[in-house]
N, C-alpha and C positions, 0 to 999 in steps of 0.2 A: 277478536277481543280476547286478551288473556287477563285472568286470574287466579287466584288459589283455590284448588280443587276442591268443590265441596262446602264452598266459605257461605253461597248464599249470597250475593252481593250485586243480583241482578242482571248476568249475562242472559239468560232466558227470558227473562222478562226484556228484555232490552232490543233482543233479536226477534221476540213476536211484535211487538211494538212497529219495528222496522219492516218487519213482512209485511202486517198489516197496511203500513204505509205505500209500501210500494205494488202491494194488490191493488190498493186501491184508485192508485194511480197507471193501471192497468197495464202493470211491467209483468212480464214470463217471471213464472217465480215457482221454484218446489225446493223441496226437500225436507228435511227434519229437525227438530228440536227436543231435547232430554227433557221428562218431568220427573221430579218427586213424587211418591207414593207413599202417604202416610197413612196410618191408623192408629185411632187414640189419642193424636197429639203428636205421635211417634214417626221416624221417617222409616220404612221399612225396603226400601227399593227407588228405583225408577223405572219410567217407563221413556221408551223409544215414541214419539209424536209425529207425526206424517204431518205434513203443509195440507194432506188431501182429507184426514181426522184418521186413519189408521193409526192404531195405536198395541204397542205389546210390550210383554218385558225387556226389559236392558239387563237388573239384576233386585236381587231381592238378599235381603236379612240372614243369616244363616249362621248361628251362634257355633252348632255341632254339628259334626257328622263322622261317620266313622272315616276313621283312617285312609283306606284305600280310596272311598269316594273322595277325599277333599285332594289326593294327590292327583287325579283326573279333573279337578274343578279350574276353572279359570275364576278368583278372586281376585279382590282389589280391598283387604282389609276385613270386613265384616260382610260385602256383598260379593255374592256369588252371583257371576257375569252368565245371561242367558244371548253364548253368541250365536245360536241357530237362530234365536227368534229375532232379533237384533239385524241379520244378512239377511233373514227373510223381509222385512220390511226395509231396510236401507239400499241394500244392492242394485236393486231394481229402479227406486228412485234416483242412482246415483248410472245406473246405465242406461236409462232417458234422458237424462240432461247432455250425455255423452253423444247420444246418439244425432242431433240434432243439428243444422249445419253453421260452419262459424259464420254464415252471415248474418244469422236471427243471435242476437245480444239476449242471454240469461242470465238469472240469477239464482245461483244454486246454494241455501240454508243448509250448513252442519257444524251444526251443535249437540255435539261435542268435539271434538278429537282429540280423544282422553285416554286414558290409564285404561279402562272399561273395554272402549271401542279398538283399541290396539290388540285386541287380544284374537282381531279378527284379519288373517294376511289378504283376505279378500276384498276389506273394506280400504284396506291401506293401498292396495293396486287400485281400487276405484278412486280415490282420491286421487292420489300422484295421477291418475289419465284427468280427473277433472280439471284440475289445477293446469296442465298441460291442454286446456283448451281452449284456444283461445277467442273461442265465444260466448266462455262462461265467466263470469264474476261469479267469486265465492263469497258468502259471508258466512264467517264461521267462527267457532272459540276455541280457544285451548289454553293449558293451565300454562299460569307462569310457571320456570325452572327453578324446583327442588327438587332436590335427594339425586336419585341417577336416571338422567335425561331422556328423554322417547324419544329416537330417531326420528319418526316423522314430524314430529313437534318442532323439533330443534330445525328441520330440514326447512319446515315451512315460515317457520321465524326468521329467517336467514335469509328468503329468496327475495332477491330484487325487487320483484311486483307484489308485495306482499304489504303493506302497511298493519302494525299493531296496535291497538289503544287498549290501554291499563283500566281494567275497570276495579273500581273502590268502594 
């Protein structure tokens, strides 16, 4: 599912919705989904969501910091990206699903594959092997194409077994 980063418009909701459905119809199912983290009303962050309830930072709020620290930071606007915590709960989920043989049919949830999550070259090799396997269905989102493009975004938009729906 692609749309505009950040719009709000129901891909998460849309993708737990789906999970839930196909748990319950008692299909192989893991992997993750992005939340919001707000306080006060306010969106402060998100958080990385596990299909299993593990949950940690993606990235959080970060108006200042000195100099030096923001030139070592991986941002995306106003949040500052926690990629250690982020590899630590995704990786793992994404190299069980891999591990498993193509004859058992899975279904592997990533949500996102964004701005955020690119900032990790190790999430990006897990993916391209997920996608390369072919006992796994992905169901996943990524932003529609503005400004200047994410390789892997663009890569996976483009591949033949891919199907996209525009969410509004």
């Amino acid at each position: 599912f692609a749309s505009p980063l950040f719009l709000g418009v129901g891909k998460t909701t849309l993708i737990q919705k789906a999970t839930q459905a196909l748990k319950s119809a008692g299909v192989s199912i893991d992997g993750f989904y992005t939340e919001e983290v707000r306080e006060g009303g306010r969106r402060t962050g998100f958080d990385v969501v596990t299909l299993s309830g593990k949950r940690g930072p993606l990235s959080r709020v970060r108006y200042t910091s000195d100099s030096s620290a923001s030139r070592r930071e991986c941002r995306v606007g106003q949040y500052v990206v926690d990629v250690a915590s982020f590899e630590q709960l995704v990786l793992p989920l994404l190299r069980n699903v891999n591990l498993g043989s193509d004859a058992e049919r899975k279904i592997c949830v990533i949500d996102e594959i964004g701005k955020m999550e690119l900032f990790s070259q190790p999430f990006i090799h897990a993916v391209r092997q997920t996608l390369a396997s072919s006992g796994t269905v992905v169901l996943g989102t990524i932003p529609v194409p503005k400004g200047k493009p994410l390789d892997l975004v663009e890569e996976i938009r483009s591949r033949k077994d891919v199907k996209v729906f525009n969410v509004s």
